[in-house]
N, C-alpha and C positions, 0 to 999 in steps of 0.2 A: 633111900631116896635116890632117884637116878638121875643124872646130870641134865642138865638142860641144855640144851646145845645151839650154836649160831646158825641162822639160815642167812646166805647172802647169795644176792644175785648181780652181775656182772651187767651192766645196760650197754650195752655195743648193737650195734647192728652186725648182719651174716658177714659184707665187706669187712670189715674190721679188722677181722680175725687174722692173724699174725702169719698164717700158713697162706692167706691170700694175697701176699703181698711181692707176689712174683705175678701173678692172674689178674690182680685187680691196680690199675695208678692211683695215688691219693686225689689228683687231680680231677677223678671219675668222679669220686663218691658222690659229690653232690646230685650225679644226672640219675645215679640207680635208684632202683625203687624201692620206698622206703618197708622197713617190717617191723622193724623196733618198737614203733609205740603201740601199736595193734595188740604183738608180742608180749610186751611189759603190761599191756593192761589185761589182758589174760594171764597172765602171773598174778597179778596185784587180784584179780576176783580168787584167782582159785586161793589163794594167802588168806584171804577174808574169808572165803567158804570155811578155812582148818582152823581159823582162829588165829591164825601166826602171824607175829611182828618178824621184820627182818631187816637186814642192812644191804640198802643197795646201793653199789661202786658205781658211780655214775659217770662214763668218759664224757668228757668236758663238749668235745665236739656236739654228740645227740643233745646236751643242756644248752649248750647255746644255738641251736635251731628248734629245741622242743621242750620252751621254758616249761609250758603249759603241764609237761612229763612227769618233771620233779618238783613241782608242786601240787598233782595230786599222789605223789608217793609220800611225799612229808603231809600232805591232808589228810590220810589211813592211817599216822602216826606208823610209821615205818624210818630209822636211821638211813641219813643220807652216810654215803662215802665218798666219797673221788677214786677213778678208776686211771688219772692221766686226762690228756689234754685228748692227745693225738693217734694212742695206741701204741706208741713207737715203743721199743725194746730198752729200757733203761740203759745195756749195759752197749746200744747203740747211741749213746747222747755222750755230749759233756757236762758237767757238772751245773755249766748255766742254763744250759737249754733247758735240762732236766728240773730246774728249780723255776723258769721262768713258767714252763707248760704247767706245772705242777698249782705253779701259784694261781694262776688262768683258770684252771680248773678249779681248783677252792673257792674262789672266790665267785664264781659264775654259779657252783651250786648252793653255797651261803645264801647269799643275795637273794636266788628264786626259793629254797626253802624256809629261807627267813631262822635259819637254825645252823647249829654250830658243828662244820663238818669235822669229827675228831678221827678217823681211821683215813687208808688208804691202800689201796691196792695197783700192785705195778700188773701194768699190760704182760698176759701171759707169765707171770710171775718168774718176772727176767730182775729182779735184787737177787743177785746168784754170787759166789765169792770175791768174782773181782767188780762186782759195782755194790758192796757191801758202802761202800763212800754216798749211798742213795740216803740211806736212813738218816746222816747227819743233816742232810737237805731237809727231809722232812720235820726232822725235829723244829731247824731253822724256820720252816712255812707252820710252824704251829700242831703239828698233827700229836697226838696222844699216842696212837697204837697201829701198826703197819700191820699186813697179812699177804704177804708175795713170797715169804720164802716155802718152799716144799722140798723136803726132806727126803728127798728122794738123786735118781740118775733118771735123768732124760735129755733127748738131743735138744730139748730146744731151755731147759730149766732144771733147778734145782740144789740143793744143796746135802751131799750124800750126809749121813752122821749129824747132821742139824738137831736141834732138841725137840719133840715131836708136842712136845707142851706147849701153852702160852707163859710168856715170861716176859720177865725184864731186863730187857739185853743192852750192853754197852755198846755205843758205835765207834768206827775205828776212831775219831775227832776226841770220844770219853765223852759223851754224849748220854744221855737212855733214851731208851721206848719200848715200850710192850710190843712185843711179835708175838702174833699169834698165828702161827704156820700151819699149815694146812695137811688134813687130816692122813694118819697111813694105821696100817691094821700090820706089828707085827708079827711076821708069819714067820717060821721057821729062819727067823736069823734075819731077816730081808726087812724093809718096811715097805707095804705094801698100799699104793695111793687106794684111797680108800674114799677123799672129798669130795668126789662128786663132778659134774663136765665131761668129759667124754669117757669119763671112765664109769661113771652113773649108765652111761648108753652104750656102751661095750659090753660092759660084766652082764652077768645073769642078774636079776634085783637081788633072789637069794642069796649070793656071793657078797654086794654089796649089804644087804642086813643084817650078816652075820659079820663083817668087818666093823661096822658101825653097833652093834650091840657089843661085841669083845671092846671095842674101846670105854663104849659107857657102863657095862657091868664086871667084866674082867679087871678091866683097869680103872675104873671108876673116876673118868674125864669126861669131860665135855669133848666133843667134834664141831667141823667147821664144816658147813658144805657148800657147795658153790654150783651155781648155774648161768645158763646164758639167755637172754631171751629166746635167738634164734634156734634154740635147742630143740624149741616146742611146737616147732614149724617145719613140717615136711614139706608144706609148697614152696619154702623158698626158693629164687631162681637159682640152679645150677651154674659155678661160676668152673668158664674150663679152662683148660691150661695147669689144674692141679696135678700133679702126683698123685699117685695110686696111693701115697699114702694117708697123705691130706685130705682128698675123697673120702678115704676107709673113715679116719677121724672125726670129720667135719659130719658127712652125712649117714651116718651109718646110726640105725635104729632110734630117728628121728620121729619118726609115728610113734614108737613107746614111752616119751618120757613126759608127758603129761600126765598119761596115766599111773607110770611109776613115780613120780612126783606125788601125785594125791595120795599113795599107799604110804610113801615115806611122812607125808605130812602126819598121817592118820597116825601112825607107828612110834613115832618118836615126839619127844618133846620139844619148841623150838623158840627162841627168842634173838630178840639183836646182837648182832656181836658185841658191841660196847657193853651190854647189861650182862652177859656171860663174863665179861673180863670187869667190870664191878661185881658177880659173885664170887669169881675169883678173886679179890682182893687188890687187882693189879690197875686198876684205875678208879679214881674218885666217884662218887655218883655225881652226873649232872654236869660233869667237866665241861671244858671247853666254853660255858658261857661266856666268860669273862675277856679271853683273848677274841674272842669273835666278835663282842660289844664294840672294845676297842679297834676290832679294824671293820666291821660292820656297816 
């Protein structure tokens, strides 16, 4: 029997994105034009066309301007998550900022889902060795299970040698929480990011289904995959002032991945990430009610 694996999607708008933020001022976002929820509801059909539930990291900002969003993503019974407040880079906060946006954000998708957010994922999956201090925050705002770290070397993320599994990891404070880190294929010694975002729209699809089948039948795990709305949107506006190489990243084979998405949906099997880490045994079923009652 072959693993079932998490589908999550990142709700940001194209500004957001953490390579814009030399090109784009926060102070702007609100005057550009919007793509996000058009985006996300084109995700959420083609989801229902395949059958699939999924988990979506919802940044705090789109929730509190687009209640109406994440309340029909919890209506298709799909898991909310928190994605951050602000977009900002964890390992660019202090300890409060990052708990106060944090809590901002939980509580803003709580309230409009009417359901208990148990995961969370950091902007650009910046919980990297020295803001490991992130997860005891989380613990403290109630969260069950994180998915920011990647296992990997990259300029802007990562954590090389990280456990490529989902688990139950201690935080510096002696803390727990389930991580569930983001997927890599290894290849010849290397771990090879394999989950999906630009690297879903970079690789050949081939390259990627063959990275994502060796982990579900060679090594017989579950994967995580991840996307962004703006991913599925070739017309959005060109924002310049990037690098050649944020350009290459950002917009680079933008027309293909809707249709690479429906083959992926078709291909594999796909469920929320919380119910993946309830088949794994690493969280309760149904969690989270209770603490969310309470602060509710």
């Amino acid at each position: 029997m072959k693993p079932i694996n998490a589908m999550t999607i990142d709700v940001e708008d194209y500004f957001h994105v953490s390579a814009m933020e030399t090109a784009v001022a926060r102070a702007d976002w609100p005057r550009l034009p919007v793509r996000v929820v058009d985006n996300t509801c084109r995700l959420l059909d083609l989801l229902e066309e395949a059958g699939v539930r999924g988990t979506w990291f919802v940044l705090g900002w789109v929730a509190e301007r687009h209640p109406d969003l994440v309340r029909r993503i919890a209506a298709r019974g799909h898991e909310l998550g928190s994605h951050g407040y602000s977009h900002r880079l964890v390992y660019t906060q202090s300890a409060a900022d990052f708990r106060r946006e944090t809590l901002r954000s939980k509580a803003l998708i709580e309230d409009q889902a009417q359901a208990p957010v148990r995961g969370y994922r950091a902007a650009s999956y910046s919980i990297v060795r020295e803001s490991l201090w992130a997860l005891d925050v989380l613990v403290e705002c109630g969260f069950e299970y994180d998915s920011s770290i990647f296992p990997v070397h990259h300029d802007r993320y990562g954590i090389p040698g990280f456990s490529r599994w989902p688990h139950l990891m201690d935080t510096p404070a002696g803390a727990q929480i389930v991580e569930f880190p983001l997927t890599t294929w290894r290849l010849g010694g290397l771990n090879v990011p394999i989950a999906g975002g630009g690297y879903f729209r970079l690789y050949p699809y081939a390259l990627t289904r063959a990275g994502l089948r060796s982990v579900n039948e060679r090594e017989g795990r579950p994967f995580i995959f991840y996307l962004h709305p703006w991913e599925i949107d070739p017309e959005q506006p060109r924002v310049s002032g990037l690098s050649w190489r944020s350009r290459f990243r950002h917009y680079n084979n933008l027309a293909c991945t809707e249709r690479r998405l429906a083959r992926l949906l078709r291909e594999f099997e796909f469920a929320p990430a919380a119910d993946v880490l309830e088949a794994e045994g690493l969280l309760a079923a149904g969690g989270g009610q209770e603490s969310w009652k309470q602060t509710g």
